[in-house]
ZADO-1210 file (C-alpha; in nm, 4 decimals, padded with zeros to 6 digits):
<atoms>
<atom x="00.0000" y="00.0000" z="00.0000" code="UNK" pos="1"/>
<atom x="00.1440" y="00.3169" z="-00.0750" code="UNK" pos="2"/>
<atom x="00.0888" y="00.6514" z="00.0733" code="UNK" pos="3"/>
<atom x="00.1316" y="01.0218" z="00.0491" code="UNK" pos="4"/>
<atom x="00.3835" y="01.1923" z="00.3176" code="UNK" pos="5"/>
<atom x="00.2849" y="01.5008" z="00.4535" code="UNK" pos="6"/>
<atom x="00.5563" y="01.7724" z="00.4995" code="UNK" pos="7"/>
<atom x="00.6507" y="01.7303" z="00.8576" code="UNK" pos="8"/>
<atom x="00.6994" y="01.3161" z="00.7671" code="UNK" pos="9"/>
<atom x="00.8986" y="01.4556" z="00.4595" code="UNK" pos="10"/>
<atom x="01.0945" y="01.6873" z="00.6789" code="UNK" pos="11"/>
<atom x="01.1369" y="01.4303" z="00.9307" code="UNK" pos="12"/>
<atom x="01.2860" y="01.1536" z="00.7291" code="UNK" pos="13"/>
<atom x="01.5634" y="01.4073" z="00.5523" code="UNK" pos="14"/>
<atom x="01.6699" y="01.5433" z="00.9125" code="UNK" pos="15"/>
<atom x="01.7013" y="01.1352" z="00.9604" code="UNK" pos="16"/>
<atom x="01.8976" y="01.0107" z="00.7026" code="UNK" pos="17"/>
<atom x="02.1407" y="01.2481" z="00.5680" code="UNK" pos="18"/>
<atom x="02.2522" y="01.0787" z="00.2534" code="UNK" pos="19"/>
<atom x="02.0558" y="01.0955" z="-00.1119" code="UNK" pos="20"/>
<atom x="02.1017" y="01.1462" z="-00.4885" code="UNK" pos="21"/>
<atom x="02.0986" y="01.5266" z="-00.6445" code="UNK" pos="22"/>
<atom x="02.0230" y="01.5484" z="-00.9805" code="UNK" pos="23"/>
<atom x="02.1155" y="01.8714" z="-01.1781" code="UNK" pos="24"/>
<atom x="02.1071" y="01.9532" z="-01.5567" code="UNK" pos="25"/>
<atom x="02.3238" y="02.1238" z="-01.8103" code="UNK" pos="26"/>
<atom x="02.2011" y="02.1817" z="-02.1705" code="UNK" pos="27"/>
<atom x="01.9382" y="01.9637" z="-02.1468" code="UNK" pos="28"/>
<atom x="02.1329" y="01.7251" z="-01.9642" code="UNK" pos="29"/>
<atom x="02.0950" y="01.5541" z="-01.6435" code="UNK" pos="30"/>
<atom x="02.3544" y="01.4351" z="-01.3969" code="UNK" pos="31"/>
<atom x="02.2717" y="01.2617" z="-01.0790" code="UNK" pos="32"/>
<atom x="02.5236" y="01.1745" z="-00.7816" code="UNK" pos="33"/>
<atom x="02.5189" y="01.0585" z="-00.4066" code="UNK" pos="34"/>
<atom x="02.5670" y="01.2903" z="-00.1694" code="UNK" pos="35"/>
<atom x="02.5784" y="01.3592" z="00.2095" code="UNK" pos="36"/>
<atom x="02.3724" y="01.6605" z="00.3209" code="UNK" pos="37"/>
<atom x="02.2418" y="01.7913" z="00.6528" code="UNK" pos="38"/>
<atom x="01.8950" y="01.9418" z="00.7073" code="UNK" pos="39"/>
<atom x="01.7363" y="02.2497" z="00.8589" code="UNK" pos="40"/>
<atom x="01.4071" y="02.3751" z="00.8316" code="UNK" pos="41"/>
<atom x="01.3841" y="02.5336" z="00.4490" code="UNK" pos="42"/>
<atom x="01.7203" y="02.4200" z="00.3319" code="UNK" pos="43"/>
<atom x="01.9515" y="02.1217" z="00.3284" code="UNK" pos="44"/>
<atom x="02.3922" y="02.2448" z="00.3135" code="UNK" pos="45"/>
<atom x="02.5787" y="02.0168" z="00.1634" code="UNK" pos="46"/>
<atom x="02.9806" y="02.0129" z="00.0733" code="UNK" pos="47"/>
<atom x="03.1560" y="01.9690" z="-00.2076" code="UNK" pos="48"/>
<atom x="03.5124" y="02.0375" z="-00.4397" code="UNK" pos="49"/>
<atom x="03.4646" y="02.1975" z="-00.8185" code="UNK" pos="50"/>
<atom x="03.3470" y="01.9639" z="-01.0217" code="UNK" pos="51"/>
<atom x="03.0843" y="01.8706" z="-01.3042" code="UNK" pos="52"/>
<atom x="02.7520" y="01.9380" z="-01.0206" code="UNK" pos="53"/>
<atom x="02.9257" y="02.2173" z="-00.9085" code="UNK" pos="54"/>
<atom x="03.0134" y="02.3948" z="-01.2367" code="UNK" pos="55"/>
<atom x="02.6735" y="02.2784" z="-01.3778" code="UNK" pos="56"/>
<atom x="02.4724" y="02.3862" z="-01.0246" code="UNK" pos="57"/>
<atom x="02.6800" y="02.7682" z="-01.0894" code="UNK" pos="58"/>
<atom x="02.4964" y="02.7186" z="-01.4794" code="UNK" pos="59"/>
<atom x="02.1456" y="02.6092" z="-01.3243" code="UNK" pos="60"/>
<atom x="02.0603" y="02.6291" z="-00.9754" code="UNK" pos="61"/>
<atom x="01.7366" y="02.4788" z="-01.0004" code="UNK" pos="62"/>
<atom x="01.7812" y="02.1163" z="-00.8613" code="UNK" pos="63"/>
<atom x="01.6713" y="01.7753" z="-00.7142" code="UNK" pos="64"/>
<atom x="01.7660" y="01.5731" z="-00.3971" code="UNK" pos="65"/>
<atom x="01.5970" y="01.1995" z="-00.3521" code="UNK" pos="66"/>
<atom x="01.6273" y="01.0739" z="00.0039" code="UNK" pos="67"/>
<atom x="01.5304" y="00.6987" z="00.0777" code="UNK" pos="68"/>
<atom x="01.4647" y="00.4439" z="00.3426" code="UNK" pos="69"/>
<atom x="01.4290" y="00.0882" z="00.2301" code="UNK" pos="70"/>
<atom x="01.3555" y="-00.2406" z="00.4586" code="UNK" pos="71"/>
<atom x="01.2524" y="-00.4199" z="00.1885" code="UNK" pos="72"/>
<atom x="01.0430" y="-00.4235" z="-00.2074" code="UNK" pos="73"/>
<atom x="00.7230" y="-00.3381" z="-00.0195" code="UNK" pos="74"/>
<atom x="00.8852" y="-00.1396" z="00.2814" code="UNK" pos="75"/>
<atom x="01.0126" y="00.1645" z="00.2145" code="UNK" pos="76"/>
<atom x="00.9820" y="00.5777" z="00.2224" code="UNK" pos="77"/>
<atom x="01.1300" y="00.7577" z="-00.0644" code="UNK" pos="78"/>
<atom x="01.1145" y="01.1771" z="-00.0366" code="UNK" pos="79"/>
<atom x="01.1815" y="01.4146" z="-00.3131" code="UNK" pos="80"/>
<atom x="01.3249" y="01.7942" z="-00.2545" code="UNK" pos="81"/>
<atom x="01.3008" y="02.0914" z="-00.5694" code="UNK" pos="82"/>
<atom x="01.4906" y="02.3316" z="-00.5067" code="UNK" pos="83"/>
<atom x="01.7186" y="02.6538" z="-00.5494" code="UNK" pos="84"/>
<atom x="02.1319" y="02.5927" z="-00.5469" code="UNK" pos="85"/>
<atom x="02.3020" y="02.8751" z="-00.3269" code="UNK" pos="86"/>
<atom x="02.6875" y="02.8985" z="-00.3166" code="UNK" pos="87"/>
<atom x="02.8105" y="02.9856" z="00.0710" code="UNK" pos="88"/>
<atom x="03.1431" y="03.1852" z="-00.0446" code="UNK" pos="89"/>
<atom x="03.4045" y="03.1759" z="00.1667" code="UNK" pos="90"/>
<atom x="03.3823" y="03.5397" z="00.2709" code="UNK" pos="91"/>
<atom x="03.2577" y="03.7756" z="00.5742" code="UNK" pos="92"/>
<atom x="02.9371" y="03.7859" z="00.4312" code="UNK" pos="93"/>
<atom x="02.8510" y="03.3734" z="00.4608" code="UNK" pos="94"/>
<atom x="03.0610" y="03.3029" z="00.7253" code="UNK" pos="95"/>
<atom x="02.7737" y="03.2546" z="00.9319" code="UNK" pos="96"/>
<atom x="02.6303" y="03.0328" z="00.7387" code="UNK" pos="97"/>
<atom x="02.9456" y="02.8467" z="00.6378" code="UNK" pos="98"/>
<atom x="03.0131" y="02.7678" z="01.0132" code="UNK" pos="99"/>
<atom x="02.6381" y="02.6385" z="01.0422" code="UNK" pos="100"/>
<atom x="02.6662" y="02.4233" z="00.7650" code="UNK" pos="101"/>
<atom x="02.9840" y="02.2619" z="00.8890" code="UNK" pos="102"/>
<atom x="02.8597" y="02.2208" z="01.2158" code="UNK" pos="103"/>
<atom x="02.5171" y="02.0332" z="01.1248" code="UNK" pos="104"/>
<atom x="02.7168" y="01.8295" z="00.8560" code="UNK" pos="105"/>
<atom x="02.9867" y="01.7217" z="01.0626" code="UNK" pos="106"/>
<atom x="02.7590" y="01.5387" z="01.2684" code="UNK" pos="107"/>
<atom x="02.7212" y="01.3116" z="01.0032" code="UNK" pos="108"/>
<atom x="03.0017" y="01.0701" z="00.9325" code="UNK" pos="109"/>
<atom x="03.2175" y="01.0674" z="00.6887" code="UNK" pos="110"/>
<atom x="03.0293" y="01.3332" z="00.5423" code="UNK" pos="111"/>
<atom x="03.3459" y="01.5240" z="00.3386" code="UNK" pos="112"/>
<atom x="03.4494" y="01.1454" z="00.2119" code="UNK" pos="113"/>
<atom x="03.1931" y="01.1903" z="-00.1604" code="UNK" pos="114"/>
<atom x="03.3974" y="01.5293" z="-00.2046" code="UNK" pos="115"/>
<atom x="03.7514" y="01.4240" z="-00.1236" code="UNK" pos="116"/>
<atom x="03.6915" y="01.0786" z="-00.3339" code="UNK" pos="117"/>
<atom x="03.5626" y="01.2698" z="-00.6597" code="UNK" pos="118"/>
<atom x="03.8365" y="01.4961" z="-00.6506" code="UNK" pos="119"/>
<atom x="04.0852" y="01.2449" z="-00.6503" code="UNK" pos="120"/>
<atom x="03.9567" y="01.0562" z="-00.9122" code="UNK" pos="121"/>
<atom x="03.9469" y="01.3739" z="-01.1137" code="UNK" pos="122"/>
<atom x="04.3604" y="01.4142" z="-01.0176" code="UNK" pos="123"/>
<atom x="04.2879" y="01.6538" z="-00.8209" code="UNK" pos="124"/>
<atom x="04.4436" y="01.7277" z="-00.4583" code="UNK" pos="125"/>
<atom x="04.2017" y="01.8138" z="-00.1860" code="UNK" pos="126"/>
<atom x="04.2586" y="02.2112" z="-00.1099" code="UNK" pos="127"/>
<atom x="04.2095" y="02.4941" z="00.1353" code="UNK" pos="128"/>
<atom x="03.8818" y="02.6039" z="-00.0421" code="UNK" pos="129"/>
<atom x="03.5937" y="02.3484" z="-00.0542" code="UNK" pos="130"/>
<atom x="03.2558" y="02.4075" z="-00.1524" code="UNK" pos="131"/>
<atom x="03.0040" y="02.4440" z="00.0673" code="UNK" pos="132"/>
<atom x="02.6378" y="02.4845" z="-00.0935" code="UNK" pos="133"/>
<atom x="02.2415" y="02.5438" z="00.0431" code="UNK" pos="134"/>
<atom x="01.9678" y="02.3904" z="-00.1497" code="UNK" pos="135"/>
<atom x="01.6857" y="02.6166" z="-00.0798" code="UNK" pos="136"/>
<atom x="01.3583" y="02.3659" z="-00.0541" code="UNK" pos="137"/>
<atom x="01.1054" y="02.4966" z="-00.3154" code="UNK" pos="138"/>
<atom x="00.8748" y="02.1991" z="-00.2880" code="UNK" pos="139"/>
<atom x="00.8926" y="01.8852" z="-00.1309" code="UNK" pos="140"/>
<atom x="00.6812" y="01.5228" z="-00.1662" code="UNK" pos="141"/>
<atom x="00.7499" y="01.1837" z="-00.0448" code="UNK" pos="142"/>
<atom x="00.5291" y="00.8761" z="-00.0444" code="UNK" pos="143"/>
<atom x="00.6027" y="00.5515" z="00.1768" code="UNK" pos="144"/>
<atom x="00.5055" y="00.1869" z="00.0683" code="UNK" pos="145"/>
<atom x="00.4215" y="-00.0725" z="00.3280" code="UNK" pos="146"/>
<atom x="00.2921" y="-00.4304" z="00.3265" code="UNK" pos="147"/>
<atom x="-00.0306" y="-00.4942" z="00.2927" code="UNK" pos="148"/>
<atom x="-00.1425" y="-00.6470" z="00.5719" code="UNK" pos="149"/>
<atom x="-00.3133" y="-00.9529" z="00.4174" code="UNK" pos="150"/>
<atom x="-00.0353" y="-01.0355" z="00.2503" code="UNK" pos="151"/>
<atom x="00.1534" y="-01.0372" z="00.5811" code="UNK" pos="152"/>
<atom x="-00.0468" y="-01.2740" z="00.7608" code="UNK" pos="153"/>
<atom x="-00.0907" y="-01.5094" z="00.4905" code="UNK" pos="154"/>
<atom x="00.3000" y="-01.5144" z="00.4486" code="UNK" pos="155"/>
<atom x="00.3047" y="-01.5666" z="00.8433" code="UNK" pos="156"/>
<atom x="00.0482" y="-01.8331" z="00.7448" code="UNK" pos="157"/>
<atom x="00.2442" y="-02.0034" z="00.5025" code="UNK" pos="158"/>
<atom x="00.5946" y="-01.9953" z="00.7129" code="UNK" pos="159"/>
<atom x="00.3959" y="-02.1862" z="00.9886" code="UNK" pos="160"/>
<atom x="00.2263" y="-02.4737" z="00.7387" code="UNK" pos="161"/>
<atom x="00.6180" y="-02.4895" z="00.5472" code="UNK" pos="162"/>
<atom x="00.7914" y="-02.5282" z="00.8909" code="UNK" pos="163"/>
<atom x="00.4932" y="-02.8218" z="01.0030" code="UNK" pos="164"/>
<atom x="00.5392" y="-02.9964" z="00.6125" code="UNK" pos="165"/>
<atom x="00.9148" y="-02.9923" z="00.7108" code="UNK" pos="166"/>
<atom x="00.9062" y="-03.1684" z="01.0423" code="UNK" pos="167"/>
<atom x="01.0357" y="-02.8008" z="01.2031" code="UNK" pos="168"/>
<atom x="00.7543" y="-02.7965" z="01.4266" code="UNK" pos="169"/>
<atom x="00.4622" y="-03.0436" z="01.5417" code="UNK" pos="170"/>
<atom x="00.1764" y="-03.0202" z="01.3017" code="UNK" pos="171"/>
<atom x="-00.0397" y="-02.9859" z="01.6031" code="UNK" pos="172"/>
<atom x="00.1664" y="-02.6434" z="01.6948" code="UNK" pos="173"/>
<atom x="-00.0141" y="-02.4793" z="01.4039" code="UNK" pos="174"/>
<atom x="-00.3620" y="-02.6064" z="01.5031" code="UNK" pos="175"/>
<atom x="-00.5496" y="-02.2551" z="01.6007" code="UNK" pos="176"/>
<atom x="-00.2853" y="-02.0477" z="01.4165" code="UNK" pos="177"/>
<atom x="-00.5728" y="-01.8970" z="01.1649" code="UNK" pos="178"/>
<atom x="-00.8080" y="-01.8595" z="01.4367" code="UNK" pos="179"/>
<atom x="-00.5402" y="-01.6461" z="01.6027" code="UNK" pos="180"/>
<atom x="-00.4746" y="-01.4465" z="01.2777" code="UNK" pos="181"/>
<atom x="-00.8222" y="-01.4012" z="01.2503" code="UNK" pos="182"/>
<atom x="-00.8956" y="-01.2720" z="01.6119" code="UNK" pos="183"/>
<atom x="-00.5902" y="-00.9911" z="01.5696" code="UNK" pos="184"/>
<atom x="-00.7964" y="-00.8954" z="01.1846" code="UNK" pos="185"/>
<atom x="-00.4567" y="-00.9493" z="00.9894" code="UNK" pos="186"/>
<atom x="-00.7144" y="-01.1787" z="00.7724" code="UNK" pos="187"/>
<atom x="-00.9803" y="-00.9905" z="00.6290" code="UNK" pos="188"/>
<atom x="-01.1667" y="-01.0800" z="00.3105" code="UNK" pos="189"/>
<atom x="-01.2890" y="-01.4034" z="00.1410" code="UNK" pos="190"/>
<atom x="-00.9513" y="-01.5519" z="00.2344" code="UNK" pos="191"/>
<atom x="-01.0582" y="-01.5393" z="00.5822" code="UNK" pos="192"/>
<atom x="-01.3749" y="-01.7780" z="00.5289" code="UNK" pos="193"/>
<atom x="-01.1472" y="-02.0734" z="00.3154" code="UNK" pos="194"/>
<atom x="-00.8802" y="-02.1111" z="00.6441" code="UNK" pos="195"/>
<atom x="-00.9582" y="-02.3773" z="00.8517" code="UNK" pos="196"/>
<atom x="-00.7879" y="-02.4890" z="01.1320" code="UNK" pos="197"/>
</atoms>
């Protein structure tokens, strides 16, 4: 079953994770990469060296950030950001922000370790100057899947008859196990009328 997110569960989950996929364009162009951000209310700061998503970001600030939790195919909560690319100079005039942003994304670890890695496989040598960037949150959506709960039981079902058909357990051990189902309304449907103990 899959569901709509309201903003404070959209907000919530990017405060939580820390880690997504920006996409950017050039020219009609897109480029998508992982990164490591940190969040605050209205804008996520993230860190970088020059490269392509820099250079391209400086061309088109209007971006994308996808954030994810997954448990499993049917289990997961995916959240999508739009948003505005700001450059935090390193100058008196961001220096407040700067600091902020280092502060809330050194929290996270290893979050320079994207930056430094694409810099040396571009031959470059880390320097004094990184990068550090706002995305300004335009408009953001998520959705969340989860099992249905049918499903659920009659997997929970099935695990109990395989284990009895196997010699696991005592075929008498499952005796009741529908009823039980039944009584907690994991069963619903026609499904629940064909189960007999």
């Amino acid at each position: 079953m899959i569901q709509d997110l309201n903003k404070q569960e959209c907000c919530e989950l990017l405060k939580r994770v820390g880690c997504g996929r920006l996409a950017c364009a050039s020219k009609n162009q897109p480029y998508v990469v992982p990164i490591y951000f940190a969040y605050e209310p209205n804008r996520l700061f993230g860190f970088s060296t020059v490269g392509q998503k820099i250079v391209w970001m400086r061309e088109n600030p209007r971006v994308c950030v996808e954030a994810d939790e997954v448990i499993g195919q049917d289990n997961w909560t995916s959240v999508l950001v739009f948003g505005r690319y700001e450059e935090l100079p390193d100058s008196p005039k961001y220096a407040a922000l700067r600091l902020n942003a280092h502060s809330l994304l050194e929290k996270r670890t290893l979050w320079w370790r994207p930056a430094i890695a694409s810099s040396e496989t571009r031959g470059q040598r880390f320097g004094p100057f990184p990068v550090f960037y706002c995305i300004h949150i335009v408009e953001v959506t998520g959705h969340r899947s989860s099992p249905d709960q049918q499903k659920v039981s009659q997997r929970i079902l099935q695990r109990g008859e395989n284990r009895a058909t196997s010699g696991l357990i005592r075929p008498e051990r499952t005796k009741g196990l529908s009823r039980k189902l039944s009584r907690l309304s994991l069963i619903s449907g026609p499904e629940k009328s064909q189960i007999t103990d």
